[in-house]
Structure formats: structure tokens, C-alpha cells
N, C-alpha and C positions, 0 to 999 in steps of 0.2 A: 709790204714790209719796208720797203727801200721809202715809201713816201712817208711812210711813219716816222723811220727812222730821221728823214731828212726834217721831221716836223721838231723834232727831240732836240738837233744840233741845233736849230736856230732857235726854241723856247731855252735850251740848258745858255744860249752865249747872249741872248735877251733878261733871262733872269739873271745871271751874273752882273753883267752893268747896271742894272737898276736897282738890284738888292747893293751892291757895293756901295754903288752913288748915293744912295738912301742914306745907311749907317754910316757912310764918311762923312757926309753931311751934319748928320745928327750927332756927332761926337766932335764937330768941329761949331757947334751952335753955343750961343748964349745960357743953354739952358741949365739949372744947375746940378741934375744927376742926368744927364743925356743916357745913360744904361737902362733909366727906366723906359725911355719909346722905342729900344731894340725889340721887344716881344711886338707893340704893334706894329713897328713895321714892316717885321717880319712875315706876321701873320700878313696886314693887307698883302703886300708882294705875293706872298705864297698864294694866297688865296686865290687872288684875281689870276691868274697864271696856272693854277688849276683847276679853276672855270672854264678857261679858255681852253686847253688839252688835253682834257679826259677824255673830250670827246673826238680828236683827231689821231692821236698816239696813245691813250692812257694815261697821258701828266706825268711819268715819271721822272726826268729831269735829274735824277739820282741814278749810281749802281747798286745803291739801298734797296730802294723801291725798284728797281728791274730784277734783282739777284730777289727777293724774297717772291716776286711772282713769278722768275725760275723755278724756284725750289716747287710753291706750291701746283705746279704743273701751269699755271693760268698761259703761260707765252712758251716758244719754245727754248732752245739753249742756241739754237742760230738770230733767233730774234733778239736775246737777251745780248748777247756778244755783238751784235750789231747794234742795237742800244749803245749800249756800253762803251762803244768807240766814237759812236755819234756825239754823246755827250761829254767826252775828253776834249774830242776838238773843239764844239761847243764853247767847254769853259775855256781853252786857251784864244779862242776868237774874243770871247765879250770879257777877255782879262787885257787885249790887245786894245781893243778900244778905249778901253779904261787907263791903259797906260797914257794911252797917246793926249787924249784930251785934261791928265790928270797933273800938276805942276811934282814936279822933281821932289819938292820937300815933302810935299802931302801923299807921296808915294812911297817914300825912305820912313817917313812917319807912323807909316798902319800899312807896312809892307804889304802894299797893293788889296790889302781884305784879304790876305792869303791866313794858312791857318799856321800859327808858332806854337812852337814848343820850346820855349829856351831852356835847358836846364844847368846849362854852366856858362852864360853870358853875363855882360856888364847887368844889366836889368834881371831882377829875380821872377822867376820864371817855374815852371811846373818840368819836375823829372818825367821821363817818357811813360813810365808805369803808374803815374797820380793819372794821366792825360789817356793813356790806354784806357783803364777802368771808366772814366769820366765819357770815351767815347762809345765804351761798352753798354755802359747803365743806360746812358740819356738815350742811345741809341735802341736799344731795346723797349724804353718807354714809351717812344714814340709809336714802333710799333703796336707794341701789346694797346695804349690809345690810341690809335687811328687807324689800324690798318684791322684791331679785333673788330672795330664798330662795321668799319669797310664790308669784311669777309664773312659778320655775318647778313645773311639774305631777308631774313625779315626784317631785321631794325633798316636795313640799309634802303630795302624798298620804300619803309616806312618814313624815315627821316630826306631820302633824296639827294643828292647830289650836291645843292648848295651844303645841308647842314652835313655833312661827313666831308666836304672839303675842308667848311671850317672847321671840324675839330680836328682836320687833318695839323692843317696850319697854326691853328692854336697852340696844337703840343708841342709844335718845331720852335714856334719863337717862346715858347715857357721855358723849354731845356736848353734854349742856349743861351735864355736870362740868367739861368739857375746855375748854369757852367760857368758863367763869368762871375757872376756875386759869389757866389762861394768859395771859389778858390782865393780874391782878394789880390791878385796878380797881375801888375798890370801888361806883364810881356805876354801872356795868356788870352788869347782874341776867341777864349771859346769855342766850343763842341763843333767840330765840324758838319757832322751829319749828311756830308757829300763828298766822297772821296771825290768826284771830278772837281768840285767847287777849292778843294787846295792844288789840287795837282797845274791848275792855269798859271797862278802867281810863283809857283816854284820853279815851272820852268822859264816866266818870262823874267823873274829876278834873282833865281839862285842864292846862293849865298846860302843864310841860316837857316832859308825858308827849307832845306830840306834835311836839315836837325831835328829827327824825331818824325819826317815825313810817313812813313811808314805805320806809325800810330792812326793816322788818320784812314788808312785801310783797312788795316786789322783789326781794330777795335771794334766798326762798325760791321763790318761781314761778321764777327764773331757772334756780334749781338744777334744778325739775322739768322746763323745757324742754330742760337738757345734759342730763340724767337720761333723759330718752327719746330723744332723741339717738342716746345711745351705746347705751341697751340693744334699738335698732333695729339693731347692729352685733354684739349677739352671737350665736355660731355657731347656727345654727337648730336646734331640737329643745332646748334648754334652756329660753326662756324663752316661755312661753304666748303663743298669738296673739290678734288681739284679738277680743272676742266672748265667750272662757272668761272662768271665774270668778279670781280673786284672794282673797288673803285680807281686804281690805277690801270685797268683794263677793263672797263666799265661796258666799252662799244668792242667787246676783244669780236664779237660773231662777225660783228662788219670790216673790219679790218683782218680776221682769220690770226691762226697763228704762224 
């Protein structure tokens, strides 16, 4: 458990610098709607990164993805909790790096890739409760697409690992194109869909980053508790019982719980 978990803290503070560095780049580019190569570089990042740790931890990188394979029995609540710390320090390590190599204005600019919610700042901004719902909806989508493909056992044997990655990845960078274009906000950096992925930049820059911090937690555990919910309601024989593996715990026999 302890090696898994140590595999989590450094893929969660790996994927934070290289997803950040990506999208600060890309939004600092010539190009003329830079929002449209958010979705694929989200998706590449994701993808390649849970290729690489499905097969060592489970790829979770989230408390998303650890608290919903709590729930569904797949890991235990000691293993989940030790995740779950792993990848807090994780994000505050590769938000460090990020700081350090990153120049002062281009940090004050897109506060570090951290997640905002302005709602009564100079820059017009999304109230806590547009931003809640937004973290609730996108976050449950994702689920109900990727993780119903995942949990269930036939399609998942059938399609493999690469293709249930990618639609893992797929739907993470769709809803967080969909959260940015539609609100039309530019203080608004979009769905977070990783409480540890804002929790680095709030603590490393404070300030407004933790206006509405709180959204970024709630919204998404909320979503994971309808999320299991409902997929308690689907016709039995589609979606895995609890015990089997998932794609977020795909090698759970070899690694135990």
C-alpha cells in the first residue's frame, strides 16, 4: 500500500507540472482561440499518465477517483485515506516546481493553474453556487462516461485498457472545455475535477485562490455520492460488483487491498 501510495504522490506532482506547463503555454501562444487545444491536451496528458499507473497504483491521481472506488468497495478506507494524502502533497510538490521555474507575472496572471472562483472581484467571475452545480454536473459526467465503461466487466475486457483510458481522458478534457466556453468568464479557469489539483496553488499563493475554495471539494464528492447512487440502480450484470477490479484498480489482486 505504502509503495502504491508513494507511486500516486509523485504521478499526482508529475501530472500537475506538465498538465499546468501545457495549458500555460497554450494560452500564452499565437494561436487564435488557444481554448480550443485545452480538451486535447488534456486528454494527451491524462491519457499517457494513465497508461503509465493503472498498472502500478490504479492511476488515480484524484480524490475523485479514490473516494468513488471507496465507496464501490474496489480499495479499502485505509488505502483510500492514504491516497488521498499522497496526492495533496503530490499537488503541492509539482505546484512548487511550477512556482519556482515560473516568472512572477505569468504566475499573478493564471494564478499558478490554480482553480478561481471570483464572485465579487475587479474581473467578473462565477458566484460560488453557478461554480458548485458546474463542479457537480461535469463531475458526475465524467463518471457516469468513464468510469460506467470501466466498472462494466464485459465491454471493459473487451475494449482494454488503452480504449477505456481514452475515454477515461476524453470526457475530463471535454467538460473542462464545456465549463470554460460556456460560462464566457474569463476569471473562471474551469471545472476542476481534482480537489488536490487546486488545493497546491491555494496554499502556495493564497490570497483569492481560496474564495469559493470549498466548491472545488464539495461539488465533486457530491457528484461521486449521486454517482453511486444511481449506478446502484443499474440493471445488474452490467456493472461490476464490489470486490472486482476497475479501471482505476485494474491490477487491485496484485497490489491487494
Amino acid at each position: 500500500m505504502w509503495r502504491a501510495a508513494l507511486t500516486e504522490l509523485v504521478a499526482t506532482a508529475t501530472l500537475m507540472f506538465i498538465l499546468t506547463s501545457c495549458i500555460i503555454s497554450c494560452l500564452d501562444s499565437d494561436v487564435a482561440d488557444p481554448k480550443l487545444l485545452i480538451p486535447f491536451i488534456i486528454f494527451a496528458v491524462v491519457f499517457l499518465f494513465l497508461m503509465v499507473t493503472v498498472p502500478l497504483s490504479g492511476g488515480h491521481m484524484s480524490p475523485i477517483f479514490t473516494f468513488i472506488a471507496a465507496l464501490k468497495g474496489v480499495i479499502s478506507l485505509t488505502r483510500a485515506a492514504t491516497y488521498v494524502v499522497a496526492q495533496c502533497i503530490g499537488s503541492i510538490m509539482g505546484f512548487i516546481v511550477v512556482k519556482c521555474v515560473m516568472s512572477h507575472e505569468e504566475a499573478a496572471k493564471y494564478s499558478l493553474g490554480g482553480c478561481t472562483v471570483v464572485a465579487n472581484g475587479a474581473a467578473p467571475g462565477l458566484g460560488p453556487s453557478t461554480a458548485l452545480m458546474l463542479e457537480f454536473v461535469c463531475t458526475f459526467v465524467v463518471l457516469f462516461v468513464g468510469v460506467t465503461v470501466a466498472f462494466d466487466q464485459r465491454r471493459c475486457a473487451q475494449l482494454g485498457l488503452t480504449t477505456v483510458c481514452a475515454i477515461v481522458a476524453g470526457i475530463m478534457g471535454l467538460v473542462v472545455y464545456v465549463s470554460v466556453t460556456i460560462t464566457g468568464q474569463p476569471a473562471y479557469a474551469g471545472v476542476g475535477l481534482n480537489p488536490a489539483r487546486c488545493l497546491g496553488p491555494a496554499i502556495l499563493l493564497n490570497g483569492r485562490l481560496w474564495e469559493g475554495h470549498w466548491v472545488f471539494w464539495v461539488g465533486p464528492f457530491f457528484g461521486c455520492i449521486v454517482y453511486y447512487g444511481y449506478s446502484r440502480n443499474i440493471p445488474n450484470g452490467l456493472v461490476m460488483g464490489d470486490g472486482e477490479f476497475d479501471f482505476v484498480n485494474m491490477v487491485g489482486r496484485l497490489i491487494g487491498r
